[in-house]
LUMVO-227613 format. One record per atom (N, C-alpha, C, O): x, y, z; atom name. Coordinates in pm, whole numbers, plus 50000, padded with zeros to 5 digits. Example, Ala and Ser with C-alpha at 12.3 -4.5 7.8 and 13.67 -1.06 7.14 Angstrom:
// residues 2
> 51319,49431,50780,N
> 51230,49550,50780,CA
> 51320,49670,50780,C
> 51424,49668,50846,O
> 51285,49775,50708,N
> 51367,49894,50714,CA
> 51290,50003,50787,C
> 51341,50114,50804,O
// end
This chain:
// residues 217
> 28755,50458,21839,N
> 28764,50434,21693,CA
> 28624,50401,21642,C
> 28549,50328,21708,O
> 28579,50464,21502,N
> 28470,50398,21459,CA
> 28452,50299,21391,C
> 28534,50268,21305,O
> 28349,50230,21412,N
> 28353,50100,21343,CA
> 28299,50109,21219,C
> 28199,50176,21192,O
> 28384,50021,21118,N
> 28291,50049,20958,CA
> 28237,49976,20935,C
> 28238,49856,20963,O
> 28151,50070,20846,N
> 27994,49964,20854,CA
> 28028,49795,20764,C
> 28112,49776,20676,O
> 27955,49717,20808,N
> 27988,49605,20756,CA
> 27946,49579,20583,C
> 27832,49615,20554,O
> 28011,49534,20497,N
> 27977,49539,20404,CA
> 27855,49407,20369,C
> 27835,49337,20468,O
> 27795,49377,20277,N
> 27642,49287,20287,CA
> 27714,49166,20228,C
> 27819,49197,20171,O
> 27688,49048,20228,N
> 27731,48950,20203,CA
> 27720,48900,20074,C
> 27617,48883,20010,O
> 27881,48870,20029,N
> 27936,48864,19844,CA
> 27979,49019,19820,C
> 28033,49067,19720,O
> 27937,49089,19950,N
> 27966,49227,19799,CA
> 28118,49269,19834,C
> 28162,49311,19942,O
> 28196,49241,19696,N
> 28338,49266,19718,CA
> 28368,49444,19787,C
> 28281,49527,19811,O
> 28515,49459,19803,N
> 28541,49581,19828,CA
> 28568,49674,19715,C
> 28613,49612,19618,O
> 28558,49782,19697,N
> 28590,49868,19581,CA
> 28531,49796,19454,C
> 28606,49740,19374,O
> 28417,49798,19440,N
> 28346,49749,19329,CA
> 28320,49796,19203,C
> 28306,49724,19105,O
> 28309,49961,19203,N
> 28359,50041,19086,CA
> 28487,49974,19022,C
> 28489,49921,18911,O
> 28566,49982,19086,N
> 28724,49974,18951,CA
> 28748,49831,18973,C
> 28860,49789,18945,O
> 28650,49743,19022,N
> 28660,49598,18994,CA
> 28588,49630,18858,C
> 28642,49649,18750,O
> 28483,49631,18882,N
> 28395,49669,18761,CA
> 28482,49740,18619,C
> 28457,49684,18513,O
> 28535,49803,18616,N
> 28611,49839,18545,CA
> 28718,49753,18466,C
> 28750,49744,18347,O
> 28765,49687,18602,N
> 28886,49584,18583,CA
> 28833,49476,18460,C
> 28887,49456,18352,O
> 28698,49409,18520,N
> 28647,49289,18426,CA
> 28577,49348,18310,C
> 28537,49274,18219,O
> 28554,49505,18305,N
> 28495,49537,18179,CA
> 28590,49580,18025,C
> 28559,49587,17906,O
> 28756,49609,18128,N
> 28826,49627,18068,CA
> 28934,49521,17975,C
> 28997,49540,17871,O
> 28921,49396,18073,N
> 28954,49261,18022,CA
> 28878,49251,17937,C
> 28905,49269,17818,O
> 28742,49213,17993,N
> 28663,49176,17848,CA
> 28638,49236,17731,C
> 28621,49168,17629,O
> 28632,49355,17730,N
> 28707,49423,17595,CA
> 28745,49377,17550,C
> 28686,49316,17461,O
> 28935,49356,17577,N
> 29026,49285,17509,CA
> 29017,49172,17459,C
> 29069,49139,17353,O
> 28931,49081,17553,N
> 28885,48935,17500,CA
> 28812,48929,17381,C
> 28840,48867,17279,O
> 28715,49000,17404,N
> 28609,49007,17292,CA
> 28636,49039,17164,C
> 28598,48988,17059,O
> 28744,49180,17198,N
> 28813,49244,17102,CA
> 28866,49096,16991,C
> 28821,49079,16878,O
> 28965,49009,17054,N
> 29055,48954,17015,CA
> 29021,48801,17000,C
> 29107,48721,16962,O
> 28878,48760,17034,N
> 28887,48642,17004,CA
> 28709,48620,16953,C
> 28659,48510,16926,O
> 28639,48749,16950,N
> 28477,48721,16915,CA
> 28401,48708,17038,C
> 28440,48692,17153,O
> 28255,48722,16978,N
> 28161,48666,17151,CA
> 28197,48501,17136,C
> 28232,48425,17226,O
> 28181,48480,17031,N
> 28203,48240,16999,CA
> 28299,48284,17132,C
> 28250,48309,17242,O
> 28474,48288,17094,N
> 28568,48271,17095,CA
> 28605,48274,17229,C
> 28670,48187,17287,O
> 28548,48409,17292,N
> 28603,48468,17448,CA
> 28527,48392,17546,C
> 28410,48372,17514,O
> 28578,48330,17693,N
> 28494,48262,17749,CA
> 28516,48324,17840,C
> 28615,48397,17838,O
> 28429,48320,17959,N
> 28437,48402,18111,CA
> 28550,48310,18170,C
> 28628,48384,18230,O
> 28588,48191,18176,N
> 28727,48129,18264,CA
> 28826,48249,18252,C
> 28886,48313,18339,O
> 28825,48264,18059,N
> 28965,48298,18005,CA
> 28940,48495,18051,C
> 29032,48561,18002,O
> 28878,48546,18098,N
> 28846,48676,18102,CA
> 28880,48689,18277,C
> 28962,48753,18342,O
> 28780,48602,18307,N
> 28821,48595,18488,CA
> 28955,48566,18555,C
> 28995,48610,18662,O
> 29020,48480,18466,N
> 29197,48440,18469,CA
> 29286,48578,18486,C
> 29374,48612,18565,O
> 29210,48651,18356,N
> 29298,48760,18309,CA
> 29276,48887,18386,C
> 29372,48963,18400,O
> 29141,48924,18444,N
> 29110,49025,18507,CA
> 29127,48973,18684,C
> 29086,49022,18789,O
> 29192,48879,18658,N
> 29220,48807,18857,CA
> 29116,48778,18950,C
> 29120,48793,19072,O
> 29012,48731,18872,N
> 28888,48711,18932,CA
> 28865,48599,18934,C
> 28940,48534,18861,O
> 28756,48514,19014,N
> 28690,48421,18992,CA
> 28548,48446,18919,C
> 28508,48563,18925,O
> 28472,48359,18854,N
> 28401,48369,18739,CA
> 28234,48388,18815,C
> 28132,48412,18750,O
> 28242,48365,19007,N
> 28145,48423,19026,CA
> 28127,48565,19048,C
> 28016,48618,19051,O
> 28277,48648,19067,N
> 28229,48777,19093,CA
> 28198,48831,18901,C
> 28157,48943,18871,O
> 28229,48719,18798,N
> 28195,48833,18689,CA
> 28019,48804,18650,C
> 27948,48869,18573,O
> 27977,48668,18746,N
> 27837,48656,18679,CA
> 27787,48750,18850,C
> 27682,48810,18826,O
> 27816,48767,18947,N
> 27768,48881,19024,CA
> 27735,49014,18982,C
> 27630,49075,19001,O
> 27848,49055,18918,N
> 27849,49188,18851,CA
> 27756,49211,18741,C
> 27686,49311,18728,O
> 27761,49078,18639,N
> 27705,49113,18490,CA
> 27622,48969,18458,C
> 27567,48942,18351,O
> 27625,48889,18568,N
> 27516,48785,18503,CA
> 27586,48673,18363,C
> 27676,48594,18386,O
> 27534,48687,18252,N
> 27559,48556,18121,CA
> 27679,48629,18087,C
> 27721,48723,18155,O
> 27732,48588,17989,N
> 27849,48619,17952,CA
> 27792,48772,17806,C
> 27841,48876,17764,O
> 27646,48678,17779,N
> 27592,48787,17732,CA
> 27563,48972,17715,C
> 27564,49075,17648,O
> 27540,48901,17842,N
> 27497,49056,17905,CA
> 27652,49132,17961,C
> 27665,49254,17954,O
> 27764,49041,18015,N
> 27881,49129,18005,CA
> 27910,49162,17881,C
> 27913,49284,17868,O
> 27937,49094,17770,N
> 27971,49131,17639,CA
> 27804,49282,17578,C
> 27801,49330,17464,O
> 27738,49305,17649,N
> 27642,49386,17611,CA
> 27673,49534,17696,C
> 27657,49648,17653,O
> 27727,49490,17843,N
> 27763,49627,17894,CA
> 27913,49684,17837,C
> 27956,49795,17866,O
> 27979,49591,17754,N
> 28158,49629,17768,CA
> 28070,49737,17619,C
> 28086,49859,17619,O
> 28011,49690,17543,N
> 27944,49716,17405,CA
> 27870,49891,17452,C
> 27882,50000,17396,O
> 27802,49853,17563,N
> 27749,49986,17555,CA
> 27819,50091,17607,C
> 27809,50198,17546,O
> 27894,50086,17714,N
> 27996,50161,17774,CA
> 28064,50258,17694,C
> 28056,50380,17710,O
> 28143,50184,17589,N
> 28227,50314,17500,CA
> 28105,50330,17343,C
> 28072,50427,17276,O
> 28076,50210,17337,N
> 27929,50257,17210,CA
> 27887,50376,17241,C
> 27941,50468,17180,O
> 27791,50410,17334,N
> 27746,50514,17361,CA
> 27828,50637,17384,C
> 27807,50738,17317,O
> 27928,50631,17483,N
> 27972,50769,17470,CA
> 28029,50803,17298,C
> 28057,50915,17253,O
> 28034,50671,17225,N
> 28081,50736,17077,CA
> 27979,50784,17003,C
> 28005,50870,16919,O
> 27849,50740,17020,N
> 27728,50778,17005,CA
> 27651,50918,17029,C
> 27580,50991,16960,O
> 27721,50921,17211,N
> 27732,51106,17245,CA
> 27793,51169,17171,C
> 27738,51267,17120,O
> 27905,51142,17143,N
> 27963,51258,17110,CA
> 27962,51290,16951,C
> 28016,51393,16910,O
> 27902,51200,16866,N
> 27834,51218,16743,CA
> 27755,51301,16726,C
> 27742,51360,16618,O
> 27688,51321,16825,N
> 27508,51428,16865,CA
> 27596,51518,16897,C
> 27596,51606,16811,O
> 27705,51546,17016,N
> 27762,51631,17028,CA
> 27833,51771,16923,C
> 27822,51892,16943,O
> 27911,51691,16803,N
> 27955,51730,16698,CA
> 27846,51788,16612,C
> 27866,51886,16539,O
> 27756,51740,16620,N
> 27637,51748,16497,CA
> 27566,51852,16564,C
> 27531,51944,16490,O
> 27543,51860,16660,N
> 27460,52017,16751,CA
> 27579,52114,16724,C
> 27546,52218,16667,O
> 27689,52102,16748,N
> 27778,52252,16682,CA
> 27831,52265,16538,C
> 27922,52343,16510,O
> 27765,52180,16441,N
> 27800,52168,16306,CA
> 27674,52248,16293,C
> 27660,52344,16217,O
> 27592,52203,16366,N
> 27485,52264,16305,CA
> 27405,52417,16343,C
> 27320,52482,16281,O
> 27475,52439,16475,N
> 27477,52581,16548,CA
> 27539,52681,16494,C
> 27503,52798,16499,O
> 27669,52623,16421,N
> 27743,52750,16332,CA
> 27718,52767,16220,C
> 27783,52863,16179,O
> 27644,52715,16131,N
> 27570,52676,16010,CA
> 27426,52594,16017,C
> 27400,52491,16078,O
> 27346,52669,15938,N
> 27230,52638,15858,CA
> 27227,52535,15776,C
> 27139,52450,15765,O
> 27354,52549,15702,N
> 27358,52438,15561,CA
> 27493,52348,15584,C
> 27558,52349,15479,O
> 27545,52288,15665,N
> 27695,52214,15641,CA
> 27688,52194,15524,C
> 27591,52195,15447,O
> 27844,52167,15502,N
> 27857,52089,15362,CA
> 27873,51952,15401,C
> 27899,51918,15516,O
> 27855,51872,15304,N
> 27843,51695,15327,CA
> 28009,51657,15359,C
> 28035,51544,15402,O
> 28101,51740,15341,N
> 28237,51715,15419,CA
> 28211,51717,15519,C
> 28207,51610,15580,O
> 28177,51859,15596,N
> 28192,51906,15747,CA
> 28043,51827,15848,C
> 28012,51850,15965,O
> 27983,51743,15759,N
> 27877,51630,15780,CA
> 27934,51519,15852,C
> 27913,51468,15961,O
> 28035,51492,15728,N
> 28081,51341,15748,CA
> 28254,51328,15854,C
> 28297,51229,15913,O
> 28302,51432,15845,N
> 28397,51444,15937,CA
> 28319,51447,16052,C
> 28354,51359,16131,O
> 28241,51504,16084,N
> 28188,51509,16216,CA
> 28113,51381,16281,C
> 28085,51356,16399,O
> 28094,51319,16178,N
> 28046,51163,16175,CA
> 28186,51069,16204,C
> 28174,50958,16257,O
> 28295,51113,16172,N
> 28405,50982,16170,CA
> 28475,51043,16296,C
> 28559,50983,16362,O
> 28438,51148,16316,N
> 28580,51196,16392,CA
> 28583,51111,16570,C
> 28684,51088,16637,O
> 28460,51085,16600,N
> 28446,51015,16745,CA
> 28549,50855,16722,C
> 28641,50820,16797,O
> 28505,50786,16612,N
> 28602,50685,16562,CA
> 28737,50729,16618,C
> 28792,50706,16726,O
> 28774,50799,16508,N
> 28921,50779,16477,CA
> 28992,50863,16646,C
> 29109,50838,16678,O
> 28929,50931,16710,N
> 28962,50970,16860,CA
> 28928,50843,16926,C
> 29008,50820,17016,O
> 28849,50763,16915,N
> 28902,50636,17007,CA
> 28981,50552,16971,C
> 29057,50507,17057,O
> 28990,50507,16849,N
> 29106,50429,16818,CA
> 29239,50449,16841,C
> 29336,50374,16850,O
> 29216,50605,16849,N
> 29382,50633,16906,CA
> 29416,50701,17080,C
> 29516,50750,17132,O
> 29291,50675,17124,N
> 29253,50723,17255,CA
> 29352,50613,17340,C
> 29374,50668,17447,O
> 29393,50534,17337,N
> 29476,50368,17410,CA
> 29434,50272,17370,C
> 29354,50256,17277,O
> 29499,50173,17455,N
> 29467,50049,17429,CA
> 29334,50020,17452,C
> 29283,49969,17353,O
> 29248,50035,17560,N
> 29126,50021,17547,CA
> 29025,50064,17440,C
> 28932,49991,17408,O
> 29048,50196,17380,N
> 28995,50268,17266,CA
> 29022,50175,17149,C
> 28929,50109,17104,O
> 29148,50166,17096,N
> 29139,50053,16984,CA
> 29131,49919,16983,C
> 29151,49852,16882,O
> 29082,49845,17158,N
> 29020,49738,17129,CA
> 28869,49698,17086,C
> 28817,49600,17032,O
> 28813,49864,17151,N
> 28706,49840,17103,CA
> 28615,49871,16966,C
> 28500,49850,16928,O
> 28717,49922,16925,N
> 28695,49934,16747,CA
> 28713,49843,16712,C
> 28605,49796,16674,O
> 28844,49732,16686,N
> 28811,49575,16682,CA
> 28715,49524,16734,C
> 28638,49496,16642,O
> 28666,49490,16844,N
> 28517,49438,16864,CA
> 28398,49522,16829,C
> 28286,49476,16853,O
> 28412,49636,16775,N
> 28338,49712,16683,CA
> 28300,49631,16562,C
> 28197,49566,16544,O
> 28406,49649,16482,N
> 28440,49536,16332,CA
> 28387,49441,16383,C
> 28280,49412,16329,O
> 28426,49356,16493,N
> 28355,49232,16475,CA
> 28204,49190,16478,C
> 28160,49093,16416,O
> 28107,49297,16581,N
> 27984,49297,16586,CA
> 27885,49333,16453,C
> 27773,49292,16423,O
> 27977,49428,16387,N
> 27941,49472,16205,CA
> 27960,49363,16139,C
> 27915,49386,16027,O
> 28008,49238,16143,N
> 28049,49164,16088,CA
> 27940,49055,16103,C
> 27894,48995,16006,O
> 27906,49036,16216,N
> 27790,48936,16278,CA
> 27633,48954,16241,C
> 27582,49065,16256,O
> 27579,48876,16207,N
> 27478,48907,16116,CA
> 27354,48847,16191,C
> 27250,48843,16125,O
> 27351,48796,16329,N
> 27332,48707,16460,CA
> 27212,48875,16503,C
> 27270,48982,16524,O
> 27108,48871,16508,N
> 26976,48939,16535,CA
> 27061,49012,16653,C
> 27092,49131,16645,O
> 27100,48923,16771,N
> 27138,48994,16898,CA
> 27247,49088,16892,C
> 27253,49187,16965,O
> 27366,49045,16772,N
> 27443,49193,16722,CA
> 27347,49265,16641,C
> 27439,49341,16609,O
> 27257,49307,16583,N
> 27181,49388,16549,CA
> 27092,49448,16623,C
> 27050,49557,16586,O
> 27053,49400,16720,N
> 27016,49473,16868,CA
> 27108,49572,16904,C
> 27101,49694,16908,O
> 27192,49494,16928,N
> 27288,49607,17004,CA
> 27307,49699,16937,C
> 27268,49806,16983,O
> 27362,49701,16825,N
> 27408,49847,16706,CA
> 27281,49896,16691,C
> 27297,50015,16666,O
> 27086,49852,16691,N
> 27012,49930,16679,CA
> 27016,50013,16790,C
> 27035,50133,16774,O
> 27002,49969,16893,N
> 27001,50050,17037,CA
> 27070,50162,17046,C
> 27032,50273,17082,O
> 27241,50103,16988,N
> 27371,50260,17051,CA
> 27356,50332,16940,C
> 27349,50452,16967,O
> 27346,50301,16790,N
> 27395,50381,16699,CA
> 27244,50429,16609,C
> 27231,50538,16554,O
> 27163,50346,16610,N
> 27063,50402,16519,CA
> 26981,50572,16575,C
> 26892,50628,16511,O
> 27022,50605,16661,N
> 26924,50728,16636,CA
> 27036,50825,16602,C
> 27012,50916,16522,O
> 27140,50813,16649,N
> 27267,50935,16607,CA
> 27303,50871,16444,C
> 27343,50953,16362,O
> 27295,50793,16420,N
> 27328,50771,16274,CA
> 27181,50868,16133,C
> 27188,50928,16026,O
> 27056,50821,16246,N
> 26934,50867,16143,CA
> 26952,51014,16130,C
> 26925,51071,16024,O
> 27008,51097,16266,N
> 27031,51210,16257,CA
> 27172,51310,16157,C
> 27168,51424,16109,O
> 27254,51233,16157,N
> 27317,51246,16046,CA
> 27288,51238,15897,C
> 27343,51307,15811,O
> 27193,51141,15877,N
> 27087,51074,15789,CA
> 27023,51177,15725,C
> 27016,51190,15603,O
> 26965,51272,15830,N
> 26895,51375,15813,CA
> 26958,51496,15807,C
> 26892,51592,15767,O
> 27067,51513,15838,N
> 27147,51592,15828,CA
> 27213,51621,15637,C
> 27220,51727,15574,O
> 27245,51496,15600,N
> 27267,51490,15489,CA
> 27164,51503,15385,C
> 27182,51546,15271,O
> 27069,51467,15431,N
> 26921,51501,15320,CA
> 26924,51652,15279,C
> 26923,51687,15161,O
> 26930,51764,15414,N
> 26962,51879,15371,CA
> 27022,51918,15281,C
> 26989,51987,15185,O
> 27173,51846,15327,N
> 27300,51932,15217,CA
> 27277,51887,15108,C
> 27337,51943,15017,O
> 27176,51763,15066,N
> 27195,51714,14919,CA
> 27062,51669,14900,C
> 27012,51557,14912,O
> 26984,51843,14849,N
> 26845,51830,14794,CA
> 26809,51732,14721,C
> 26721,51661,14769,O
> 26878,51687,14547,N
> 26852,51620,14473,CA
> 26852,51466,14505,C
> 26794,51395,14422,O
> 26906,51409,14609,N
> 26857,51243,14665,CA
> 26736,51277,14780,C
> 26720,51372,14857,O
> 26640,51120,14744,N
> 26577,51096,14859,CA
> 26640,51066,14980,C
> 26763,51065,14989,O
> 26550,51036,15093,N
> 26622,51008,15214,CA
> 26653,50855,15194,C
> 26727,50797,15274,O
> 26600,50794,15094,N
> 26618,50648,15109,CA
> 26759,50618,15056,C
> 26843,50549,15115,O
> 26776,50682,14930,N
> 26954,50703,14882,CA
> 27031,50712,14929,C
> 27126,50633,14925,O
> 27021,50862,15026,N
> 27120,50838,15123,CA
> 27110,50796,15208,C
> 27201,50833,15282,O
> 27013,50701,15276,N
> 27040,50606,15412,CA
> 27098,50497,15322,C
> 27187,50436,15380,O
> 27075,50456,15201,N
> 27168,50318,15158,CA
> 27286,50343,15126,C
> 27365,50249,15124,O
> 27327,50468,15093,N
> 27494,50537,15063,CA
> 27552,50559,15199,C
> 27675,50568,15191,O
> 27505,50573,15330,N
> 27513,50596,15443,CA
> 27556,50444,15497,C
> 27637,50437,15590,O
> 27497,50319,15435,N
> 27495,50201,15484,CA
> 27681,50172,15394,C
> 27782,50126,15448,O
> 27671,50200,15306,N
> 27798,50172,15222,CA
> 27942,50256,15283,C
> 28056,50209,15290,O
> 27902,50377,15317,N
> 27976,50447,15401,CA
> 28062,50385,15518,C
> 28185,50395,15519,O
> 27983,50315,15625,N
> 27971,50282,15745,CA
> 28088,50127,15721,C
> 28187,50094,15787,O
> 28035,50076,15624,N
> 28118,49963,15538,CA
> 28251,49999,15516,C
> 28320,49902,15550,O
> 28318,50086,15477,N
> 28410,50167,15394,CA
> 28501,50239,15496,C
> 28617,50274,15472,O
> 28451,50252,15587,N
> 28497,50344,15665,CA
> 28583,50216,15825,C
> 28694,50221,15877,O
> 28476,50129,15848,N
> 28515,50005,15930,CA
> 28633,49940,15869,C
> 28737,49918,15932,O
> 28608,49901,15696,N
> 28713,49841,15708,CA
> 28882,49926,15645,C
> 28967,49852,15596,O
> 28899,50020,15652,N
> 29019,50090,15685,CA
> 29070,50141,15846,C
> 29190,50160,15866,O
> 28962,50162,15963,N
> 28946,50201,16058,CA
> 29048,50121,16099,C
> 29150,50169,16147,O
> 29027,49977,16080,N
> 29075,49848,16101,CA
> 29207,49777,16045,C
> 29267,49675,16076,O
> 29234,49924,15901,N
> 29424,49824,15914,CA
> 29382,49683,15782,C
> 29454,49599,15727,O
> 29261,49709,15774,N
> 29239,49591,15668,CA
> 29287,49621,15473,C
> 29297,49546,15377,O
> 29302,49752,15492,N
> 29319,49784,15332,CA
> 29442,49751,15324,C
> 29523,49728,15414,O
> 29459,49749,15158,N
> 29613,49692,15100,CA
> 29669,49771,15078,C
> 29740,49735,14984,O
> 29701,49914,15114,N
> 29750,50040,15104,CA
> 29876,49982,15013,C
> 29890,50026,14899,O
> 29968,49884,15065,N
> 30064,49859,15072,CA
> 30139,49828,14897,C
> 30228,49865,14820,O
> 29974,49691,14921,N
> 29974,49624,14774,CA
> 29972,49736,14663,C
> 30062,49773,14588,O
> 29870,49769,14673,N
> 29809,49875,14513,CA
> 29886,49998,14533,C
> 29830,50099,14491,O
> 29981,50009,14576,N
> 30037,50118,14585,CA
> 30224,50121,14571,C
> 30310,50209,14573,O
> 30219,49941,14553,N
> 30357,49895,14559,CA
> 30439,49929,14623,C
> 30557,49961,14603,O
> 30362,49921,14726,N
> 30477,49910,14833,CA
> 30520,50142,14861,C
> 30601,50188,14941,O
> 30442,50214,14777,N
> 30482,50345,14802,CA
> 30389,50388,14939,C
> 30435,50491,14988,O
> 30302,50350,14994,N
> 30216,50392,15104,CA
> 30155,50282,15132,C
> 30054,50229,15084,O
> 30244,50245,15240,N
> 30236,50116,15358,CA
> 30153,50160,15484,C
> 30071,50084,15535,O
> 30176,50276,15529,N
> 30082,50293,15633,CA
> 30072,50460,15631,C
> 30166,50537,15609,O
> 29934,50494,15662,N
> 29852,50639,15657,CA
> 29845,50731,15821,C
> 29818,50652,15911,O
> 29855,50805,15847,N
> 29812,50903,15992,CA
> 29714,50873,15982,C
> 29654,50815,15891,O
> 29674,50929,16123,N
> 29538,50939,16125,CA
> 29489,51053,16063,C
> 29390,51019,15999,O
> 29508,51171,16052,N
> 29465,51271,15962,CA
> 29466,51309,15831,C
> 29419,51404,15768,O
> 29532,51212,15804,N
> 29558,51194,15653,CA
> 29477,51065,15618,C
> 29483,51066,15495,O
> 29421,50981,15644,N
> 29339,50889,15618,CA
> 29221,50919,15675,C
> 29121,50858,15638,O
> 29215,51004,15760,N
> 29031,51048,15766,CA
> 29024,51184,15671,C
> 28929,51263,15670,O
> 29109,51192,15616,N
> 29088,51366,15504,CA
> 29060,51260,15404,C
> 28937,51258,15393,O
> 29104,51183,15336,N
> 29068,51106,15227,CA
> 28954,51012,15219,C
> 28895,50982,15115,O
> 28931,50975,15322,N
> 28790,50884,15341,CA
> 28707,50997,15299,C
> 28662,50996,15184,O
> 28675,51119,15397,N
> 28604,51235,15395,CA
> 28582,51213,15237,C
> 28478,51166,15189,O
> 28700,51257,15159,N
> 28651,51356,15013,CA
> 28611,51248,14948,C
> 28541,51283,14853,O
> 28629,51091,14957,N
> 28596,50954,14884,CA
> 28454,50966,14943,C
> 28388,51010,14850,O
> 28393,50953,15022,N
> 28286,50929,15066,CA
> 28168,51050,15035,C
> 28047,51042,15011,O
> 28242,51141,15045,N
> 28143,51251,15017,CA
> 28108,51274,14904,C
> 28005,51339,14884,O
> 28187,51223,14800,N
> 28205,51254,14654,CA
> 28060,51125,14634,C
> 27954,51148,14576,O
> 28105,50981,14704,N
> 28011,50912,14666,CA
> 27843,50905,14732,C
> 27748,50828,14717,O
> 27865,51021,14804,N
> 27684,51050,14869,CA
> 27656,51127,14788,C
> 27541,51097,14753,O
> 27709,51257,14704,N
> 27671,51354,14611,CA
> 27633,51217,14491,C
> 27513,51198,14475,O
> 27709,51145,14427,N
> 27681,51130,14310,CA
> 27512,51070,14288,C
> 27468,51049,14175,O
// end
């Protein structure tokens, strides 16, 4: 029989989908209670760990709440660039619709991607919300160069604004768009009670023509 090799000392077994395990808890934590709110006891409890394999893995509680952040940030970030290289391969000129759909559409596919996907649109909202330099790190890092490129994308379709217009209509956008993403509008209220809750394709067709209408004006 061969002997297996010995593993090095602390290092658990199957460390990938441990890794996973505590990145996927903390999501939810973060998601649901803030960076204040979520503590590594209450994350290590929940992911069946003790609280040295989560500072082994990820160190401060910081820096876990920075990898759970970049993990799905970024691939939503990819696949923004993704959309925007074949918006822009089949056309010369998009229109500022087929702009901005291609801008929301990574959203609204994770939010409805599972439970992990729409926790981290809640801890999405919440980092937009935080006004704390170190949440502005983070969103400069994942989102600012796929956002400038959209940025620039839209300068095209709409000769008559500077680029500075629409990066501040772009900032109002981003606003507008978080907080419906999120279940926060009164659909319910102003509508008396006639449209309580929207699809998903029917509430990203209407953001689209609201938003686009307000980057043209």
């Amino acid at each position: 029989m061969t002997e297996q090799p010995r593993r090095g000392p602390g290092r658990p077994r199957e460390s990938a989908d441990l890794r996973d395990v505590i990145l996927d808890t903390a999501e939810h934590s973060f998601a649901e209670h803030g960076f204040k709110g979520a503590t590594l006891r209450d994350i290590a409890g929940a992911a069946q760990v003790n609280q040295a394999m989560i500072r082994y893995y990820f160190g401060t509680k910081e820096q876990l709440f920075d990898e759970v952040f970049r993990r799905r940030g970024s691939a939503l970030s990819g696949q923004r660039h993704l959309l925007l290289d074949r918006l822009l391969a089949d056309s010369a000129s998009p229109s500022v619709e087929d702009i901005i759909h291609a801008y929301l559409k990574p959203q609204w596919d994770m939010k409805y991607s599972g439970p992990g996907g729409a926790a981290f649109v809640r801890l999405q909202a919440r980092l937009h919300a935080e006004p704390e330099e170190h949440a502005l790190r983070r969103r400069r890092e994942v989102y600012d160069e796929s956002v400038k490129r959209y940025v620039q994308a839209l300068t095209g379709a709409l000769p008559h604004l500077d680029r500075d217009t629409i990066s501040i209509r772009m900032s109002f956008l981003v606003g507008a768009y978080m907080f419906m993403l999120n279940d926060l509008g009164r659909l319910g209220d102003l509508t008396d009670g006639h449209v309580v809750d929207m699809g998903k394709t029917e509430m990203m067709d209407q953001l689209v023509r609201f938003l686009s209408a307000g980057l043209r004006a």
